[in-house]
TINU-700761 format. One line per field, with one value per residue: residue in one letter; chain; y, x, z negated of N, C-alpha, C, CB in turn. Coordinates in steps of 0.001 Angstrom, whole numbers, plus 500000, padded with zeros to 6 digits. Glycine has a CB too. Layout:
<nodes>
vonu c(a,...);
dokol c(A,...);
nY c(Y,...);
nX c(X,...);
nZ c(Z,...);
caY c(Y,...);
caX c(X,...);
caZ c(Z,...);
cY c(Y,...);
cX c(X,...);
cZ c(Z,...);
cbY c(Y,...);
cbX c(X,...);
cbZ c(Z,...);
</nodes>
This chain:
<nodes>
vonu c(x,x,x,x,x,x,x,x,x,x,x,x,x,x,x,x,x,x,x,x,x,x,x,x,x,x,x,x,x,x,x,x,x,x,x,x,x,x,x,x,x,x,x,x,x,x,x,x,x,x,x,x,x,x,x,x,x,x,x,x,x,x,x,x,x,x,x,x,x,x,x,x,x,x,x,x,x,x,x,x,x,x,x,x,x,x,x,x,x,x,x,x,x,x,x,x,x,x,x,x,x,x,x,x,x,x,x,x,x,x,x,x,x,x,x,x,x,x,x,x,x,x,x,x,x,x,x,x,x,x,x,x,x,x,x,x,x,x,x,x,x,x,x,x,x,x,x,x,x,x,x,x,x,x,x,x,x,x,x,x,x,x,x,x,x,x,x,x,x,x,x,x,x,x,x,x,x,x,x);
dokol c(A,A,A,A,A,A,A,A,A,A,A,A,A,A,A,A,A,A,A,A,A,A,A,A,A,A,A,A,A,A,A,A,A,A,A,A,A,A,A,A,A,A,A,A,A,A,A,A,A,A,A,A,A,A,A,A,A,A,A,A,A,A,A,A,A,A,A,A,A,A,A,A,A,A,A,A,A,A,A,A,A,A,A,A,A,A,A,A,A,A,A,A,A,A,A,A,A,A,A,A,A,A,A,A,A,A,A,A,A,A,A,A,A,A,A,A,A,A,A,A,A,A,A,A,A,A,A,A,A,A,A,A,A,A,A,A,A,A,A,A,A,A,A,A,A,A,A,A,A,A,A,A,A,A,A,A,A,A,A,A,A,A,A,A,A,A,A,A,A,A,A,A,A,A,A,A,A,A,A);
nY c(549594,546895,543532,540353,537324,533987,530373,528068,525582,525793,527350,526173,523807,524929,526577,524422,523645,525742,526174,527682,530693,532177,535493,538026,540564,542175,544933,547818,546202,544897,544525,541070,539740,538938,538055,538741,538600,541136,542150,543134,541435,542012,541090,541555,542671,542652,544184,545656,546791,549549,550768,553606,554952,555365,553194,551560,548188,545454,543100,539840,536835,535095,535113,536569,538659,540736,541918,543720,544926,546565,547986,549458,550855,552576,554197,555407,556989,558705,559895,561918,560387,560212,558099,555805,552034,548823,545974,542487,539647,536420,533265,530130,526910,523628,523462,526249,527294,526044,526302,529254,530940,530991,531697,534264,534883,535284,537074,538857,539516,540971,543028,546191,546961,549199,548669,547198,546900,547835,545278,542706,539105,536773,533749,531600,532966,532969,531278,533058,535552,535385,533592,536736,538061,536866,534705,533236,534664,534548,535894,539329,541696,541804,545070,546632,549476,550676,552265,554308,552773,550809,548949,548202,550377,550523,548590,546311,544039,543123,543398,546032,549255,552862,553514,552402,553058,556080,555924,554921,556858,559141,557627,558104,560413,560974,560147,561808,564314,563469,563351);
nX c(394538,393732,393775,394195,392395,393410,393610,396623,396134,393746,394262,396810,395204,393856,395249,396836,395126,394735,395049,397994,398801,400693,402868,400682,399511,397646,396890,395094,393014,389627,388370,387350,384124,383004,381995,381886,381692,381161,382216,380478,377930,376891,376785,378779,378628,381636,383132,380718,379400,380939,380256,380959,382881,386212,388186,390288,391548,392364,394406,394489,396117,396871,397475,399028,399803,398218,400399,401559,399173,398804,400938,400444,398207,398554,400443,399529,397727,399325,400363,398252,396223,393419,391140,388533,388940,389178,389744,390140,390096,391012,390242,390843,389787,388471,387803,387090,384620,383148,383985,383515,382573,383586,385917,385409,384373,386672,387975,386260,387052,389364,389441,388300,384663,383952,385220,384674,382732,384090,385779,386258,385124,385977,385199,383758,384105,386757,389232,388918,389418,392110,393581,393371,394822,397078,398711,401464,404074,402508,402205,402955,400838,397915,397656,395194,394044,390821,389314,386404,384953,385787,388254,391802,394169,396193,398450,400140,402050,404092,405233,404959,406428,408320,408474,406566,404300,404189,403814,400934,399510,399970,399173,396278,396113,395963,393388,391626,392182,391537,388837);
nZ c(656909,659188,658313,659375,658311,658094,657264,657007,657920,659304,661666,662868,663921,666104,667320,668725,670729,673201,676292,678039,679528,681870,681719,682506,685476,685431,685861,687652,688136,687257,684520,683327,682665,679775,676550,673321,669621,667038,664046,662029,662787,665835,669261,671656,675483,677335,680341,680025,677738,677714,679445,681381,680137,678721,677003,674717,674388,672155,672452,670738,669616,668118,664405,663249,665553,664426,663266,665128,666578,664135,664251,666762,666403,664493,665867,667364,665983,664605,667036,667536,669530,670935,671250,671982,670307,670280,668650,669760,668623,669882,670393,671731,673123,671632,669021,668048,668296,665978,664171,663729,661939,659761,660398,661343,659095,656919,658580,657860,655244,654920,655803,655920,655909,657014,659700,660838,662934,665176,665866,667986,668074,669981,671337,673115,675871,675495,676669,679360,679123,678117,680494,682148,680933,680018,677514,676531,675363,672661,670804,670472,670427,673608,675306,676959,678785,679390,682343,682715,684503,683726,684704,684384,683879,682131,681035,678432,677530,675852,673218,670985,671364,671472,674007,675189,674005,674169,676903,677200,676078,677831,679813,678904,678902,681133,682203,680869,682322,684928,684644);
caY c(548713,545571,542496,539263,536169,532794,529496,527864,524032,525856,527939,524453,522817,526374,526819,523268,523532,526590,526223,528786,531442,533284,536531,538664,541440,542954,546687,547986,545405,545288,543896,540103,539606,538152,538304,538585,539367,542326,541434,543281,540811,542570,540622,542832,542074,543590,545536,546370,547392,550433,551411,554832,555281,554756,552105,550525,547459,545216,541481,539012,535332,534529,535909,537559,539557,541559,543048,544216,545552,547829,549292,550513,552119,553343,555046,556146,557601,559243,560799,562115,560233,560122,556812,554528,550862,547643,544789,541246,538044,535642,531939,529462,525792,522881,523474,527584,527393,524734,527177,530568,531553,530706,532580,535558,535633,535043,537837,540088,539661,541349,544035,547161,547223,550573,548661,545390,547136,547686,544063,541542,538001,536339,532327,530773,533357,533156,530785,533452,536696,534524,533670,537577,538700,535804,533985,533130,533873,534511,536557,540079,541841,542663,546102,547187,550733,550291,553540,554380,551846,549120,548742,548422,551689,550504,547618,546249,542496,542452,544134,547418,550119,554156,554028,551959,553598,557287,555585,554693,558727,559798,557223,558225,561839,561097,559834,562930,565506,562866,563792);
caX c(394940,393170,394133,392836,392653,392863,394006,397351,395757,392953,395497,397386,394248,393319,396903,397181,393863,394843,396401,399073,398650,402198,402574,399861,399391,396029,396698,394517,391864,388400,388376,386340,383055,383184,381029,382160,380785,381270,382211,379058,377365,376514,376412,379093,379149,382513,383195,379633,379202,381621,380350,380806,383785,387189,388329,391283,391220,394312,394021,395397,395848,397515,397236,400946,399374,398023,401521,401700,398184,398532,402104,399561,397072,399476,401522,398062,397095,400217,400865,397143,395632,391851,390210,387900,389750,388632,390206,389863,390948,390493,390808,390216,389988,387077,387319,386634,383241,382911,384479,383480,381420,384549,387260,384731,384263,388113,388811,385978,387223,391010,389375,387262,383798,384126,385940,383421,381891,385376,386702,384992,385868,386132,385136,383336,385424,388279,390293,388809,390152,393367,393840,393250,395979,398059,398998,402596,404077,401035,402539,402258,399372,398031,396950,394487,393504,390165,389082,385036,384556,386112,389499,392562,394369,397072,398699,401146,402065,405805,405356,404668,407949,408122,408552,405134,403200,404123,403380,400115,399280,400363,397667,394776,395586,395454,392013,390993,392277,390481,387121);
caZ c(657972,659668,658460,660028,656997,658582,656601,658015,658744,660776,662862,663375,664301,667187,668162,669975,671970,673989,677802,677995,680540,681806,681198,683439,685529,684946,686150,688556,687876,687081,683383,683396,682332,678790,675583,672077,668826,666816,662969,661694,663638,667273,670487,672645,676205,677610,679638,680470,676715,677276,681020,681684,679400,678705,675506,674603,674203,671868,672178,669692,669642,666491,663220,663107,666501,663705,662861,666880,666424,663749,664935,668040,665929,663455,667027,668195,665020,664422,668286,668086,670672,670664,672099,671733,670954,670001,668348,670238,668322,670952,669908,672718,672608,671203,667398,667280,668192,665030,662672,663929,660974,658365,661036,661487,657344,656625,659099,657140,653097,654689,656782,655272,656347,658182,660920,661436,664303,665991,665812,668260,668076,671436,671634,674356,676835,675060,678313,680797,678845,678539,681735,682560,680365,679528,676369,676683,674655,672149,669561,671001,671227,674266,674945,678301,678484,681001,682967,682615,685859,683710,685729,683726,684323,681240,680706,678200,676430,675204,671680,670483,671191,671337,674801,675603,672913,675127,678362,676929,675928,679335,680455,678148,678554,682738,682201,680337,683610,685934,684524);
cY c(547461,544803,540926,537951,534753,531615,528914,526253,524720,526451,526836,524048,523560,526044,525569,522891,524629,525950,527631,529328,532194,534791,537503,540227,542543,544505,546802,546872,545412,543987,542247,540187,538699,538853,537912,539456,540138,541488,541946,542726,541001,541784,541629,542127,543415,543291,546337,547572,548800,551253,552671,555386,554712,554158,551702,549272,546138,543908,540870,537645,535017,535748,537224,538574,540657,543129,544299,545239,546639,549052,550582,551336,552925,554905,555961,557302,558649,560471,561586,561888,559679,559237,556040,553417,549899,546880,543444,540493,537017,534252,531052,528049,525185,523148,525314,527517,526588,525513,528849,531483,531376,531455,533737,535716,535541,536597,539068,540435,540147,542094,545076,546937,548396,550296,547415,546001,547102,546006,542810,540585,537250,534520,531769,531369,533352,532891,532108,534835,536343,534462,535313,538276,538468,535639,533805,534219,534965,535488,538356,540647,542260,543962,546706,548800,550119,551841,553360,553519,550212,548342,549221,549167,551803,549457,546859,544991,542296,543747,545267,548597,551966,553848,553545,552662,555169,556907,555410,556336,558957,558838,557286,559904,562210,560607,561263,564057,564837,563094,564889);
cX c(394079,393765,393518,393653,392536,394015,395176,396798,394668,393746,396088,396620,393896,394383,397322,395825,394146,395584,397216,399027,400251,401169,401666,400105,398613,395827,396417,393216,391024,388659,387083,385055,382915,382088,381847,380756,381410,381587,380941,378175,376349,376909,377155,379477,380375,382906,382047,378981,379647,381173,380428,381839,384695,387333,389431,390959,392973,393716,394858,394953,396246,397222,398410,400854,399055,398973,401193,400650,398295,399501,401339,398582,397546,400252,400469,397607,397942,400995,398873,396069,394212,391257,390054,388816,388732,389739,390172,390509,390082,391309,389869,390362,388840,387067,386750,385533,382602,383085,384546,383476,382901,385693,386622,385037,385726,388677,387883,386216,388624,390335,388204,385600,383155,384146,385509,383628,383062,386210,385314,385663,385378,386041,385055,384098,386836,389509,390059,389544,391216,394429,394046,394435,396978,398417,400160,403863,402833,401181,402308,401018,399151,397323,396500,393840,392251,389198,387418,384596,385042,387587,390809,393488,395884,396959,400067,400981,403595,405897,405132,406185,407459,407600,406934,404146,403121,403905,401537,399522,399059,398834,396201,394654,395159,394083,391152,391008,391288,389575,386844);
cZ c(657952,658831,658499,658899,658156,657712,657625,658986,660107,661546,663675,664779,665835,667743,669116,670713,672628,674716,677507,679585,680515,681825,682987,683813,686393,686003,687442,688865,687526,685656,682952,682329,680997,677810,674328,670862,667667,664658,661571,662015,665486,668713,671457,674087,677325,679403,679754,679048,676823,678928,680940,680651,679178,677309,675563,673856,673535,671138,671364,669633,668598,665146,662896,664302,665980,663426,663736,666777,665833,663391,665796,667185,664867,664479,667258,667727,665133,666052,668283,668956,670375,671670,671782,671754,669679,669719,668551,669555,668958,670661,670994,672301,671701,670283,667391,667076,666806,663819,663096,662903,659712,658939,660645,659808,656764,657284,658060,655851,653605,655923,656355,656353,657232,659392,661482,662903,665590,666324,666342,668443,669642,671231,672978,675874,676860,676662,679242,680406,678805,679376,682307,682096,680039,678228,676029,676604,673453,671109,669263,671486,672931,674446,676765,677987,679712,680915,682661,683534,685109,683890,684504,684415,683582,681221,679724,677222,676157,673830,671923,670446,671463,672709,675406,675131,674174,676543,678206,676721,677047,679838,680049,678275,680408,682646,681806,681641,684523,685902,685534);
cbY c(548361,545126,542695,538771,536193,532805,528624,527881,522557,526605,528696,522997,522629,528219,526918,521680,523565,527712,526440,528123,532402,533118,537177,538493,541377,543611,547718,548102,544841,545168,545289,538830,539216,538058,537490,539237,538484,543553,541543,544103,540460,543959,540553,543897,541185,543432,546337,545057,546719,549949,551173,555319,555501,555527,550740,551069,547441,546717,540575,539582,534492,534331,534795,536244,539165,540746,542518,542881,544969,547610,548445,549499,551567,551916,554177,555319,556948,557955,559437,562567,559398,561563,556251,554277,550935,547115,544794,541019,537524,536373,531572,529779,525935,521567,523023,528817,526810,523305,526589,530797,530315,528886,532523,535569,534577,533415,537829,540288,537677,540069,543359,549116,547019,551394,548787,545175,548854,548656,543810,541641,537099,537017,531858,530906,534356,531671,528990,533519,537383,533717,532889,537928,539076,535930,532956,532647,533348,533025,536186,540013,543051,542166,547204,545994,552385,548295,553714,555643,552414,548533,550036,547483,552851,551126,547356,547489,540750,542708,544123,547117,549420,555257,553805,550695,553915,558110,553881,553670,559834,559235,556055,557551,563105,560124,558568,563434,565753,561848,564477);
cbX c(396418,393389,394780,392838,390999,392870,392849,398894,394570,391593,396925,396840,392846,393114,398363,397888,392156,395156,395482,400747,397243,403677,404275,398551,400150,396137,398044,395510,391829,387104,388144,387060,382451,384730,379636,383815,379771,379556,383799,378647,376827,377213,374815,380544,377828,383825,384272,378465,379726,383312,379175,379325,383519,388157,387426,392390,390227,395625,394019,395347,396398,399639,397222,402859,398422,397924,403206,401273,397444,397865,403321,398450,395610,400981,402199,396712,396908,400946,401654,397267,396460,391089,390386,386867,391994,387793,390108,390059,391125,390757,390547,390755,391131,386756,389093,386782,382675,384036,386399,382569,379416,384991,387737,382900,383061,388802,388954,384911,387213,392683,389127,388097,383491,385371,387464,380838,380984,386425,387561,383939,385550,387863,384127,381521,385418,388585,389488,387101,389908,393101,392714,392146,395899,399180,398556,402462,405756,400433,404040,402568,398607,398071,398012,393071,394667,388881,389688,384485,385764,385315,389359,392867,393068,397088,398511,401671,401363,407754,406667,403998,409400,409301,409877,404808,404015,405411,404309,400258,400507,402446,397678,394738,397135,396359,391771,391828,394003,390249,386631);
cbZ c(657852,661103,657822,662567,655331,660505,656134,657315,657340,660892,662104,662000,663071,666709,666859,669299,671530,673638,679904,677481,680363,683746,680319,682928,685412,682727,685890,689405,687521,688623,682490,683238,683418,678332,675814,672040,668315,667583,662580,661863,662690,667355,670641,672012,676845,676430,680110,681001,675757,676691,681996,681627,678628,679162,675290,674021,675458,670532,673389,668192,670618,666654,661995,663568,667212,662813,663191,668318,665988,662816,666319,669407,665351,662804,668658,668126,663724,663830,670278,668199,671545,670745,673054,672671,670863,670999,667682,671467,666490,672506,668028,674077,671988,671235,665965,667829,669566,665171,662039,664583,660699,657873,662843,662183,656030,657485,660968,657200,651535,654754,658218,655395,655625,658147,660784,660755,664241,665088,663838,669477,666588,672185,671030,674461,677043,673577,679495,681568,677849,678816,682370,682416,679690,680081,676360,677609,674331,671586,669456,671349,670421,674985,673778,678778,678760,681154,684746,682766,687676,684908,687480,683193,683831,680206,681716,677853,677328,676907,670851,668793,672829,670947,675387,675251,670629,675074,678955,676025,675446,680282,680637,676190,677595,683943,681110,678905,684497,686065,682883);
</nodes>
């Protein structure tokens, strides 16, 4: 399992520079134009990185988002479902950019090296992915399925439950007939 390391003063210090976005709704949308980087160090710009294929994608603002996170890939794992996903920790607000390099290495000494390449950290877009998915309340991951065009096709931000996790299937296995 993931787990993302971050100290509690810097959290503090992150956690009161974010605006608070209500809760969003994404589905049927074309996924915004943002850039993160990859914790092997890769330059990913999303969703152009993934064009021509489907990804899940399971955002996190806080550290305790983690839990949320690896219920979903635990459900995922465990119902068989085969798809690409990514890990976003998206920290918005003037200090990240200041302490990227100590979040990024905090998140890589509590996460195997297997799974760098999967986990992109989100700064300078952070507000605009945000805004796209909402923040409010912050604790929940969120989770976008986006279709090979990009377009979120799945959408879900109020915790991790059976019944979401099988709504999520149903929508990764309708992508698969669509081909």
């Amino acid at each position: 399992m993931k787990k993302i390391a971050f100290s509690l003063p810097l959290l503090l210090i992150l956690a009161g520079c974010a605006t608070r976005y209500s809760q969003a709704a994404p589905l049927g949308k074309v996924f915004p134009a943002i850039v993160g980087n990859s914790l092997d160090g890769r330059r990913v710009e999303i969703p152009a990185a993934f064009a021509g294929r489907s990804v899940l994608l399971l955002v996190g603002y806080e550290q305790m988002s983690q839990f949320d996170i690896d219920r979903w890939i635990l459900g995922l794992d465990q119902l068989g479902v085969k798809i690409e996903s990514y890990e976003l920790p998206t920290i918005a607000g003037i200090f990240p950019g200041l302490f990227s390099g100590s979040i990024d290495s905090g998140m890589r000494s509590g996460i195997p090296r297997e799974d760098w390449p999967s986990v992109i950290t989100v700064y300078g877009d952070a507000s605009t992915l945000q805004e796209f998915v909402g923040n409010d309340p912050s604790l929940p991951a969120r989770v976008a399925l986006l279709n090979a065009e990009g377009k979120v096709v799945y959408f879900h931000s109020t915790g991790y439950s059976l019944d979401a996790l099988k709504k999520l299937k149903a929508s990764v296995d309708a992508l698969r007939t669509d081909r």
